[in-house]
N, C-alpha and C positions, 0 to 999 in steps of 0.2 A: 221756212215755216211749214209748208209742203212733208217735212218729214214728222213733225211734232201735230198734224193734222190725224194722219196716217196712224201713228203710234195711239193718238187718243180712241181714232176708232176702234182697235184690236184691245186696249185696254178697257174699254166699253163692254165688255164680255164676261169680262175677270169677275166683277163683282155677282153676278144670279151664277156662277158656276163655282166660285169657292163657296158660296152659302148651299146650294142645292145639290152638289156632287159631293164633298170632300167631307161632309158632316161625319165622325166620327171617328176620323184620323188628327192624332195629337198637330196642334198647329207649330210646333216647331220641328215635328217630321216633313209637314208640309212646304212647311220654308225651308227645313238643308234638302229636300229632295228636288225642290223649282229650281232653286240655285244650283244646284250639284246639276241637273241637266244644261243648264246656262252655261256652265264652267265648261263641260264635255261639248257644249256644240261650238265653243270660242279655242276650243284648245289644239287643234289643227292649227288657227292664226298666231299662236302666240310664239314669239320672238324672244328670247332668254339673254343670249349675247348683246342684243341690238341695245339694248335700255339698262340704264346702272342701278345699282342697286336700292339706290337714294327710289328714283323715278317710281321702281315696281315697289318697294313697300308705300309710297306717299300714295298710289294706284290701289292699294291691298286695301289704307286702312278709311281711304273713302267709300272703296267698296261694302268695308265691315258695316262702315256709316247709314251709307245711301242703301242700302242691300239688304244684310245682316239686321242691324237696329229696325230700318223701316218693317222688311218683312212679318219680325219674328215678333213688331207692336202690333201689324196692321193684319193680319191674318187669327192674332189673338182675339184680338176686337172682335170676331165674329160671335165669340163665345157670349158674350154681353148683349151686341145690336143686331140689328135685322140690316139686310145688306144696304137697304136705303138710306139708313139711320148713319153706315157706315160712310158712303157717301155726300152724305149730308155733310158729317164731321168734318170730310179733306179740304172743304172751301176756305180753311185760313190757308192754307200752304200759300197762293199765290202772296200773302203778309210775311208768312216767314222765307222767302225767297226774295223777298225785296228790303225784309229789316238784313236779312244776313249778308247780302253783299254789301249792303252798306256799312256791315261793320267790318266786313274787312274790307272793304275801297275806306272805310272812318270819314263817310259823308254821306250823311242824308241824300235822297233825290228823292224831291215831292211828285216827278213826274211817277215815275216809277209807282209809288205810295199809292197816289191818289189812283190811278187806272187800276190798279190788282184791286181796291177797295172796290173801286166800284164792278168788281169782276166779280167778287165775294157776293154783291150784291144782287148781282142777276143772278147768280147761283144761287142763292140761298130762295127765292121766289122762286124756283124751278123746280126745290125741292122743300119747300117749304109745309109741313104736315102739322098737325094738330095730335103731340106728343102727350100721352098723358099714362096714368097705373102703372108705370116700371122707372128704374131710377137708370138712367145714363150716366150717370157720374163718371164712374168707372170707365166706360166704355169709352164716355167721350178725353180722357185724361189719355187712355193707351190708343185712341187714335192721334191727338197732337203729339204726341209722342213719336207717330210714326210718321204726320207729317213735316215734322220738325230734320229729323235724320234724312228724309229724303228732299226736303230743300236745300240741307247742309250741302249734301252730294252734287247737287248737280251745279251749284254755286264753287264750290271745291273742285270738281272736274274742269271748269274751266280755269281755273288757278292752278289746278299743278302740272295741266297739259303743258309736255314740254314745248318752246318754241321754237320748231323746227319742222318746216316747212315737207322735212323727208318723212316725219313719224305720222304713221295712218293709226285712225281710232280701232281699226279690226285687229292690229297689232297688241293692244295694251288690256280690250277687253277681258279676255280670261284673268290678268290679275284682279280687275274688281272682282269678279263674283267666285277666285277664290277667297278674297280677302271675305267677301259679303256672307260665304259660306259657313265660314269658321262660327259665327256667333250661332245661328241657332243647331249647329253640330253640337257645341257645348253646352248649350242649354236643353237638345236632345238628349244628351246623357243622364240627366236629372229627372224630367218629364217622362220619357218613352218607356213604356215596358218590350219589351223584345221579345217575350214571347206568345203576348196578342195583337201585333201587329197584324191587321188584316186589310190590304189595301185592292181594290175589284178590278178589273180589265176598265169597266168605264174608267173608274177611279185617274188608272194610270193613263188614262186617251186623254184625262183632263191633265193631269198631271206634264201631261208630254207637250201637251198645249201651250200650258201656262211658260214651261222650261225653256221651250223653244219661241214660242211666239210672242209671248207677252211679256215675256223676262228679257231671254238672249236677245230677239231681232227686236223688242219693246225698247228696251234700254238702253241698244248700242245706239239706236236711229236715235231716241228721247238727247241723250248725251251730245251725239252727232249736229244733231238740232240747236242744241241749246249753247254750242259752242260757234253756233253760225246767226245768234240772234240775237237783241239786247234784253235787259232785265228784265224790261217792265212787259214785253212780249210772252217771256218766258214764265212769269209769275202768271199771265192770265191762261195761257193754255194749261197748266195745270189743273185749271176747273172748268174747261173742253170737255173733260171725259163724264165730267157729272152730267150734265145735260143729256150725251151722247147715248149714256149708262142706260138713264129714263128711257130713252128712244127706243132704245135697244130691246130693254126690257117689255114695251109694250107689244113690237114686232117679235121679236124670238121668242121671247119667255110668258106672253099672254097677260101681264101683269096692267095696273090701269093707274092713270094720276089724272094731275089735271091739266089739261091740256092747255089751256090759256095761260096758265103761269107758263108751261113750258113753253110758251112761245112767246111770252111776255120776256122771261128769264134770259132765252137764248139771245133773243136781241139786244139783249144789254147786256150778256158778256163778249157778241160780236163787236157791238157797238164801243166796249173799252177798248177793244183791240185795233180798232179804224182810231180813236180818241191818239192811243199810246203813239199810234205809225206818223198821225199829224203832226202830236206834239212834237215827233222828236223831229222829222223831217220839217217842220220852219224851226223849227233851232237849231240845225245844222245849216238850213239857208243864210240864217241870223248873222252865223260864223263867219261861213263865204264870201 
């Protein structure tokens, strides 16, 4: 859990610096060029003979999923909502990472269900605002969007990891986020004009950020984590980073909320996560 802690903090960042740094760079320049850093800092580790072919395309095309799809809905979203607004949205993912393994395990677990709810629910009190004069519709469709793709992923990553006690996660990564990179390349070619591209030195210090830190060592660790944790854990740190985001936001960014939800909030997504370790642990005792 220790690495899916870790990972929430760094991603705690992402959100006041793709809204206040990257404004007026095409967001599917932004997503092939995060991912295209991710690919290059993984591709030293990558191993071509070691894994078959089957292996690296099933790697490719969760990447496109969890990567590709996520980024290229959830960086769009910015064009619609205010970064908070955006975080707001992500609190179903811990629902769609607990209906989706259940439909490919093809069996409900109400443990799982009910702890990510009620993770949803301290989240959503933590960032809970009084929305009103602009339409979210939109906005809020192409963030499920992207939390949908990137629960797929990480439920999928632990399904096609081979079973083999030799193969290391630093080995396989570059196939995801080549696979993750291809989608908004293609959709760069439609969107991007190329010869007003103008991207700043800050620009690309965030840019280098995100590529490296919040992508590449974000989402091997997130991966790494989530294949050493059960579901209903996994579904709740998901919306870790919202709270974290707040925090973050108040210390680095000067920004202000309320602080009683957030600490009303925090405790009840801590508190599903002590709930989910209970349950499971007397029901493994139950077994024994």
């Amino acid at each position: 859990m220790i690495y899916l802690i870790f990972v929430s903090l760094i991603w705690a960042f992402s959100f006041g610096l793709i809204k206040g740094k990257l404004a007026g760079i095409d967001s599917n320049l932004v997503s092939f060029l995060r991912l295209f850093i991710s690919f290059l800092f993984f591709l030293p580790f990558i191993r071509v003979k070691k894994y078959s072919y089957l292996v690296r395309n099933k790697l490719m095309l969760v990447g496109l999923i969890q990567y590709g799809v996520m980024y290229s809905a959830y960086i769009y979203s910015y064009q619609y909502l205010e970064a908070y607004e955006v975080a707001l949205f992500t609190i179903f993912t811990p629902i769609y990472v607990t209906l989706i393994n259940d439909i490919f395990n093809k069996k409900l677990n109400h443990v799982y269900l009910i702890t990510s709810s009620i993770a949803v629910l301290g989240t959503a009190i933590v960032v809970f605002k009084e929305l009103s004069n602009f339409n979210l519709i939109i906005g809020f469709i192409i963030v499920q969007i992207s939390n949908m793709a990137f629960a797929f992923g990480q439920v999928a990553y632990k399904k096609v990891f081979p079973k083999d006690n030799l193969v290391k996660d630093h080995e396989l990564f570059a196939w995801m986020f080549l696979g993750g990179l291809t989608f908004p390349l293609a959709l760069s070619f439609v969107s991007v004009d190329l010869n007003n591209i103008s991207i700043s030195l800050e620009q690309w210090l965030v840019l280098l950020y995100l590529g490296i830190a919040a992508s590449g060592v974000g989402f091997f660790l997130w991966n790494y984590g989530a294949r050493r944790t059960n579901t209903g854990a996994l579904a709740i740190f998901n919306n870790l980073k919202v709270p974290l985001a707040i925090a973050v936001s108040l210390i680095a960014f000067g920004e202000t909320t309320n602080l009683t939800n957030l600490l009303i909030g925090g405790i009840i997504v801590l508190g599903s996560l002590l709930l989910n370790q209970y349950i499971l642990s007397n029901s493994q005792k139950t077994i024994n």
